[in-house]
C-alpha positions in Angstrom: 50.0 140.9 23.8 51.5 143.8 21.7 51.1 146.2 24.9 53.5 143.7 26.7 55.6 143.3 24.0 58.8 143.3 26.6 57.4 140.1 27.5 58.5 138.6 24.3 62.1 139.6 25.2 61.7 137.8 28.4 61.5 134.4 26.7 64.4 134.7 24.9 65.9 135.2 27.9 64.5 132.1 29.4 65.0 129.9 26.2 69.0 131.1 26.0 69.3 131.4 29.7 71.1 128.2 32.3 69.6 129.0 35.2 66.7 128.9 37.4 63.7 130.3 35.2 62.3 132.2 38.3 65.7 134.0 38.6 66.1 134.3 34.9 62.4 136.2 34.9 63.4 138.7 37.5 66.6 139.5 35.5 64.7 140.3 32.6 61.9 143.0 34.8 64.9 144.2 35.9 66.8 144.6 32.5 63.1 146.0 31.1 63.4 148.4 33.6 67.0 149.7 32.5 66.4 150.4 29.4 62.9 152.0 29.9 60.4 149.1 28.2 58.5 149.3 31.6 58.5 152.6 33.6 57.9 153.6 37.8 54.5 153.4 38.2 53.4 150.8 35.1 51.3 147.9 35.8 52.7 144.4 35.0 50.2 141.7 33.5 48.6 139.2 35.8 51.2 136.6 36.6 48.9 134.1 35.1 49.0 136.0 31.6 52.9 136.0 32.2 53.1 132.4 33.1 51.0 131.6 29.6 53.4 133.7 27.4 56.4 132.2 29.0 55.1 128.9 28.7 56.4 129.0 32.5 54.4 127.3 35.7 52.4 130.2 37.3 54.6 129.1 40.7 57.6 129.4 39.1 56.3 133.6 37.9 54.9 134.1 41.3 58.4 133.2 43.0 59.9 135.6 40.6 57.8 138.3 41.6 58.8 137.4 44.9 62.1 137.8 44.2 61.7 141.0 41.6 60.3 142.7 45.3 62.7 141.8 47.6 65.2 143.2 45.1 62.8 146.5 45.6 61.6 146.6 41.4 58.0 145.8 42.5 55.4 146.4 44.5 51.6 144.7 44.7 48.7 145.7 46.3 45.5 143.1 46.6 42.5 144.9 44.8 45.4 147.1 42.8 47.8 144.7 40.7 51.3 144.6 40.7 53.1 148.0 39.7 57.0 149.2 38.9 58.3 150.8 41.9 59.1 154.4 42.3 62.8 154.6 41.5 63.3 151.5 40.6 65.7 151.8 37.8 67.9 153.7 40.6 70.8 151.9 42.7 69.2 152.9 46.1 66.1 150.6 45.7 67.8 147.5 45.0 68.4 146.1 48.5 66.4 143.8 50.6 64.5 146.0 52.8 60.8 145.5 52.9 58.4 147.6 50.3 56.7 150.4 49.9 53.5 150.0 52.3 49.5 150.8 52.1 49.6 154.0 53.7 46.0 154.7 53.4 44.4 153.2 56.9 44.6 154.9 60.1 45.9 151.5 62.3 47.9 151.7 65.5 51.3 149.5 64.7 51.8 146.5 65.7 54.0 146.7 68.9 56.8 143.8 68.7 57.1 144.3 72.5 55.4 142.9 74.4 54.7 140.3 71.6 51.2 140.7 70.1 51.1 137.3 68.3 52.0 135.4 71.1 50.0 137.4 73.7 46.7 136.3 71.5 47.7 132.8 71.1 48.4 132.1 74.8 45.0 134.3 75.8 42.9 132.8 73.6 44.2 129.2 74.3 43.2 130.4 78.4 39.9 132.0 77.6 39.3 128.5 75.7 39.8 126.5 78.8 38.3 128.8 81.2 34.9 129.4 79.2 32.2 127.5 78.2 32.6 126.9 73.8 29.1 127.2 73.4 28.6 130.7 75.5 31.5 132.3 73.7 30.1 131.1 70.0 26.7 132.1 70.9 24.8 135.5 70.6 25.9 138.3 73.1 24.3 140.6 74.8 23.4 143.8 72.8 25.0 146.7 74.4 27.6 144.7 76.5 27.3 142.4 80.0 27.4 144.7 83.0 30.8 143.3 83.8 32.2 144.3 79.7 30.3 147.8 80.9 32.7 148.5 83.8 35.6 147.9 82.2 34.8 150.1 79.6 33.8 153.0 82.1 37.2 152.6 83.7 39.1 152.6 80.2 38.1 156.1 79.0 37.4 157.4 82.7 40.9 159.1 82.0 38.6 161.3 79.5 35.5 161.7 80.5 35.7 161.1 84.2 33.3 158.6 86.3 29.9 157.4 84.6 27.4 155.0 86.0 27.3 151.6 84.2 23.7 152.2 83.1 25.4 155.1 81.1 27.7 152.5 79.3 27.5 151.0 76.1 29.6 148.3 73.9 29.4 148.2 70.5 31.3 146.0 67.5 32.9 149.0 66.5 32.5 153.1 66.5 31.0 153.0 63.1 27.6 150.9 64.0 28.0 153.2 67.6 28.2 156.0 65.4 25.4 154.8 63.1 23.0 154.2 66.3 23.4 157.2 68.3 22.6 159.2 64.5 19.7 157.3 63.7 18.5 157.2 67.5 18.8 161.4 67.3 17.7 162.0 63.4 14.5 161.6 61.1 15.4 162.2 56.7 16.0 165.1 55.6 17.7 166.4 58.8 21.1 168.4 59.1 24.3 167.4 61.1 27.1 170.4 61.2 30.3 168.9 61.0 33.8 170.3 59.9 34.2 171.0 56.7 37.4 168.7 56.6 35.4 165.7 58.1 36.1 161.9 58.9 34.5 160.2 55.8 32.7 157.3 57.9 30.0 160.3 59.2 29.4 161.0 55.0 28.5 157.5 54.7 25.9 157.4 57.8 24.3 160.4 56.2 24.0 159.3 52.8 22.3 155.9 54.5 20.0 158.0 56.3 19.2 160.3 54.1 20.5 163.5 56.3 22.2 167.0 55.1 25.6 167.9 55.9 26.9 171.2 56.7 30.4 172.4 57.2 32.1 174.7 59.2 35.7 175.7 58.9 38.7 175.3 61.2 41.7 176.8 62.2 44.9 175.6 64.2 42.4 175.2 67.1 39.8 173.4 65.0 36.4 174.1 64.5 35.4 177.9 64.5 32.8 179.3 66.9 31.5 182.2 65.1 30.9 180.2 61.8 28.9 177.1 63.9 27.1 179.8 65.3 26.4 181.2 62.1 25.2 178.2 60.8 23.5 176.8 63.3 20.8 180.0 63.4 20.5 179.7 59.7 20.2 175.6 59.3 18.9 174.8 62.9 21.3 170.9 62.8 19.6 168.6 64.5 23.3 167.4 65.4 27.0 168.5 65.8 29.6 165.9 65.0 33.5 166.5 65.9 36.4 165.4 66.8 38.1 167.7 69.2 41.5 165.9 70.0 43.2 164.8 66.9 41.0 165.6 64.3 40.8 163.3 61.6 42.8 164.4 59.0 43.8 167.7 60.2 45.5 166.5 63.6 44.2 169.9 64.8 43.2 169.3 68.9 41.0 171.6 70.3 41.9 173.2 73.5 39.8 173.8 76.5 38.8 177.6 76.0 38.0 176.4 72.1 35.6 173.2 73.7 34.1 175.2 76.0 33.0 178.1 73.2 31.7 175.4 71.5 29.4 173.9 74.3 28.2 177.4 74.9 26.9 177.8 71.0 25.9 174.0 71.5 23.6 175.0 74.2 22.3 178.6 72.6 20.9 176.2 69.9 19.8 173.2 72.1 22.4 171.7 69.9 23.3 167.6 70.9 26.6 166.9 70.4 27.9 163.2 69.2 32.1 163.3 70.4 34.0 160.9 68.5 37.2 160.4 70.6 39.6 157.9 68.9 42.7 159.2 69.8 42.6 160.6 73.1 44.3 158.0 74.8 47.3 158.1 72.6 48.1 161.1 74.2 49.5 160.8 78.2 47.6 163.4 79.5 44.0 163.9 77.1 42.5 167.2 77.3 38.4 166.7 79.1 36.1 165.5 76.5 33.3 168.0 75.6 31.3 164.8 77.4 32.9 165.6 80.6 32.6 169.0 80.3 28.6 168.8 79.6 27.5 165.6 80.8 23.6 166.3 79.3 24.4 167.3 76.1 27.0 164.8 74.5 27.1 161.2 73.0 31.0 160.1 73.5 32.2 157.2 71.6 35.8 156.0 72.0 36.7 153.2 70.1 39.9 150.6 70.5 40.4 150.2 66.7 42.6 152.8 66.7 43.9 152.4 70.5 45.0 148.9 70.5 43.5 147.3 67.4 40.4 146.7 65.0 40.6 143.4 65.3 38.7 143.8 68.4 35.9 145.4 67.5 35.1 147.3 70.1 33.9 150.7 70.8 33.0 152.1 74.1 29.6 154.8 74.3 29.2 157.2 77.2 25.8 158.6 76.8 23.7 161.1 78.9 20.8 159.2 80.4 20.4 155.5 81.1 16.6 156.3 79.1 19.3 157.1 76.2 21.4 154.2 76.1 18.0 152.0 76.3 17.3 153.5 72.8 21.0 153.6 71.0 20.9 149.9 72.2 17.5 149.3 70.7 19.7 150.4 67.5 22.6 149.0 67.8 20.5 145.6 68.0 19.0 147.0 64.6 22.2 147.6 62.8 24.6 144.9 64.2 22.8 142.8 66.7 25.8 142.1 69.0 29.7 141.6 69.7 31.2 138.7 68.4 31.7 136.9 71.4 35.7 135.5 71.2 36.5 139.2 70.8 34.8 140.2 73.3 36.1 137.9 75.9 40.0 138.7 74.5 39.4 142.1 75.3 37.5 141.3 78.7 40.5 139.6 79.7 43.1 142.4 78.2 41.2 144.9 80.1 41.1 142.6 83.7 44.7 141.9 83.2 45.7 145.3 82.7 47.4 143.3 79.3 45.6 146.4 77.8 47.2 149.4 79.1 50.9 147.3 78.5 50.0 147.4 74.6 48.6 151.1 74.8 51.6 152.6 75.9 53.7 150.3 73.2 51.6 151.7 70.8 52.1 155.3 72.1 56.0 154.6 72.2 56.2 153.5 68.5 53.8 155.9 67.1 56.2 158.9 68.4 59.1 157.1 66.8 56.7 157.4 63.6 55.9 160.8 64.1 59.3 161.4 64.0 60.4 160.1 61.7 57.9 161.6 59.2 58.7 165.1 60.7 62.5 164.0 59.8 61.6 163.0 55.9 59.2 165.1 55.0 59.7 169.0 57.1 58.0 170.9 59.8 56.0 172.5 57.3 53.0 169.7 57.4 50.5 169.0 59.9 50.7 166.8 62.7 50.3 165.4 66.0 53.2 163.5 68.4 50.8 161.5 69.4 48.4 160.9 66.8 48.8 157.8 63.6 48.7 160.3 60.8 50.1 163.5 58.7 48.4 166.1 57.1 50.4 166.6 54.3 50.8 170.1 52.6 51.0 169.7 48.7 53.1 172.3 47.0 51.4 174.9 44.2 51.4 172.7 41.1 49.6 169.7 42.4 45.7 169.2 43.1 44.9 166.4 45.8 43.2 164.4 43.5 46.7 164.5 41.1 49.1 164.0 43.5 47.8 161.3 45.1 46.9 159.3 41.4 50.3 160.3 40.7 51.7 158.6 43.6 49.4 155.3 42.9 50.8 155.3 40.1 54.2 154.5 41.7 53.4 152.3 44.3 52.6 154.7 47.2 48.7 154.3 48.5 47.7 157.9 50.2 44.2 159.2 50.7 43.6 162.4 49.0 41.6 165.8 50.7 38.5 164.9 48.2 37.5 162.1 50.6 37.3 164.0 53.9 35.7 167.5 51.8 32.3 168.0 52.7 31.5 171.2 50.9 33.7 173.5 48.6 37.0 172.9 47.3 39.3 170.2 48.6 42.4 171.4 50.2 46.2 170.8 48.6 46.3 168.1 51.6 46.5 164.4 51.4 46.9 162.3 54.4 49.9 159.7 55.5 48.6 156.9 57.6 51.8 155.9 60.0 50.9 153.2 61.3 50.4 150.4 58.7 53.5 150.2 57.8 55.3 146.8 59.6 58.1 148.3 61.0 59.8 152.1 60.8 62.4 150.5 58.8 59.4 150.5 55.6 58.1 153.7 56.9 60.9 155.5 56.4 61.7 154.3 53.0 57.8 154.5 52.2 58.2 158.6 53.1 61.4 159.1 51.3 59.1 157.8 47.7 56.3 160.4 49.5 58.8 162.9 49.2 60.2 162.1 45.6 56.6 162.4 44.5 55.9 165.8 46.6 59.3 167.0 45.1 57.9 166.0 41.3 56.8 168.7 39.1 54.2 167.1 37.0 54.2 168.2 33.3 50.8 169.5 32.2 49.9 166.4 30.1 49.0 164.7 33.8 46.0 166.8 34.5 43.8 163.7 32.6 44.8 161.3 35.5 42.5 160.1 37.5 
């Protein structure tokens, strides 16, 4: 225990101490804190540990904790531990706001109006008298029922225009969407061009597949024409994967000269295109998708994780031929069967109800408020999107991706650094804010004021063995 050896001044402090041992425990973090025995960023023992060198009831040092974070020492992470909050030791942390959020997943926010919680209680309670127990338990139909089709036509219709039904797929999710269309399109050893700044979940499908990536570099406009081209002649990719509105982590939207350049080099090379379209209809009026634009030639997937929720499960696939969504539906069975069926009749009835749309343009309102607010804290100078659930932070001269972002763990902030999203050559001086996990703007705002703080910090040269 001689690495916690502050601990041993805590129990004097309990032994001498009158009052309640929980409250007695958080004095002491906080007087440990004062005088520099525990520093921002340190990681405090288990609470069982603790509660054995007290001699204290592991309740009693998890209500402390408790109490040491609504004071705004602490902050803990499931997976992570429990760690010294960034400027802790200074006045303007010790209040009872919320803490420092996870801002490492790209989630829509939880609207408070309308009421989410008690829109999902009353539906599901109605979906439970209306439909059979055993149907909604049981296995679903791969791919969607024709009635789960049409609604999802008429949900990303404001995107891609009309499709028929038989060009309509549902899917638990845009990853195992993703997953099928790849696999349905690729044999090993194949090569999908992608940006070089890429969504990491299209890494992972290659590396399970056994396919090459290539990347091509963007600008404000995203990816570049004359270096797909270039690439394209020289590796001859079976596939091109994108994002064009609201790239993923770049925010950069292509716009419709840009898409249609792009379709033009997609067709010189008798390139198929798979369009990943999360965020379009966070936006009022979305730019055509490139499957709109060239109905032959692209595989659309829109999904509602980051739309309404990922709770759902649900993704929505637009494909060119009804011979094509036979055969992504043949894998989709392979990778993930089926839709879980109490999801898929929540979001059946969101969708018939219109109950959808209501929570889409909540989550539209509060995610400008977001934006906002992060354009407020942290400058113009980064990049992002009104619309879209995430930053693309610029990180000054003296600090790597990798750094800054394992500085900032350090002291309670979770951010995702450039490495993740870099598919060849070196990572950018980027990391990337998720906005919307935060529960209200309230702990977003504080969470980007200890972003800032970091960003501000010069680190000292003795940091660069961090990891």
């Amino acid at each position: 225990m001689s690495q916690y050896a502050y601990l041993a001044q805590w129990k004097e402090e309990i032994n001498r101490g009158p009052g309640a041992v929980y409250l007695t425990i958080a004095d002491a973090l906080a007087l440990s804190i004062r005088k520099g025995d525990l520093r921002e960023g340190d990681r405090l023992p288990p609470q069982r540990t603790i509660a054995e060198y007290l001699g204290a009831n592991l309740t009693t040092v998890t209500r402390a904790f408790a109490e040491a974070r609504r004071r705004g020492l602490i902050d803990a992470t499931v997976g992570r531990g429990t760690f010294v909050r960034v400027g802790a030791g200074e006045s303007h942390w010790r209040h009872t706001g919320p803490a420092v959020v996870d801002l490492t997943m790209n989630l829509p926010p939880i609207p408070q109006d309308p009421p989410l919680q008690r829109i999902i209680q009353s539906d599901i309670a109605a979906i439970l008298k209306q439909q059979d127990l055993n149907t909604l338990m049981s296995y679903r139909v791969t791919g969607g029922t024709l009635e789960e089709r049409q609604l999802g036509a008429k949900w990303i219709a404001p995107v891609i225009g009309h499709r028929r039904t038989d060009e309509i797929l549902v899917a638990p999710g845009a990853q195992s969407a993703l997953a099928a269309i790849v696999s349905t399109h690729t044999q090993p050893g194949d090569v999908i061009v992608t940006d070089r700044i890429a969504y990491p979940g299209i890494r992972t499908i290659a590396a399970q597949l056994d396919l090459i990536l290539v990347g091509v570099d963007s600008d404000k406009d995203g990816m570049m024409p004359g270096q797909l081209d270039q690439i394209c002649a020289e590796h001859h990719p079976r596939l091109l994967y994108c994002i064009p509105t609201i790239h993923n982590p770049t925010t950069a939207t292509m716009p419709l000269q840009r898409r249609m350049d792009i379709l033009k080099i997609a067709q010189h090379h008798h390139l198929h295109i798979i369009e990943d379209d999360p965020y379009s209809l966070l936006m009022d009026s979305p730019l055509p998708a490139l499957a709109s634009l060239d109905h032959g030639r692209v595989s659309y997937v829109a999904t509602l994780a980051k739309t309404l929720s990922p709770g759902l499960r649900t993704a929505y696939i637009a494909l060119p031929s009804a011979d094509m969504t036979r055969r992504v539906a043949a894998a989709i069975r392979a990778i993930a069967l089926t839709n879980a069926g109490l999801l898929s009749a929540l979001t059946e009835r969101w969708m018939q109800t219109e109950q959808a749309h209501t929570i889409l343009h909540a989550i539209r309102k509060e995610l400008r408020v977001r934006q906002a607010i992060a354009r407020k804290v942290l400058g113009e100078e980064h990049c992002m999107n009104p619309d879209g659930p995430h930053v693309w932070l610029k990180l000054p001269d003296w600090w790597g991706s990798a750094d800054f972002v394992a500085y900032a763990r350090r002291r309670g902030l979770a951010l995702v650094p450039s490495t993740v999203f870099t598919i060849s050559g070196e990572p950018p001086q980027r990391a990337r804010i998720a906005l919307g996990s935060a529960p209200d703007v309230a702990s977003l705002e504080e969470s980007l004021h200890g972003v800032l703080s970091v960003l501000q910090h010069k680190r000292s040269p003795g940091f660069a063995d961090i990891v």
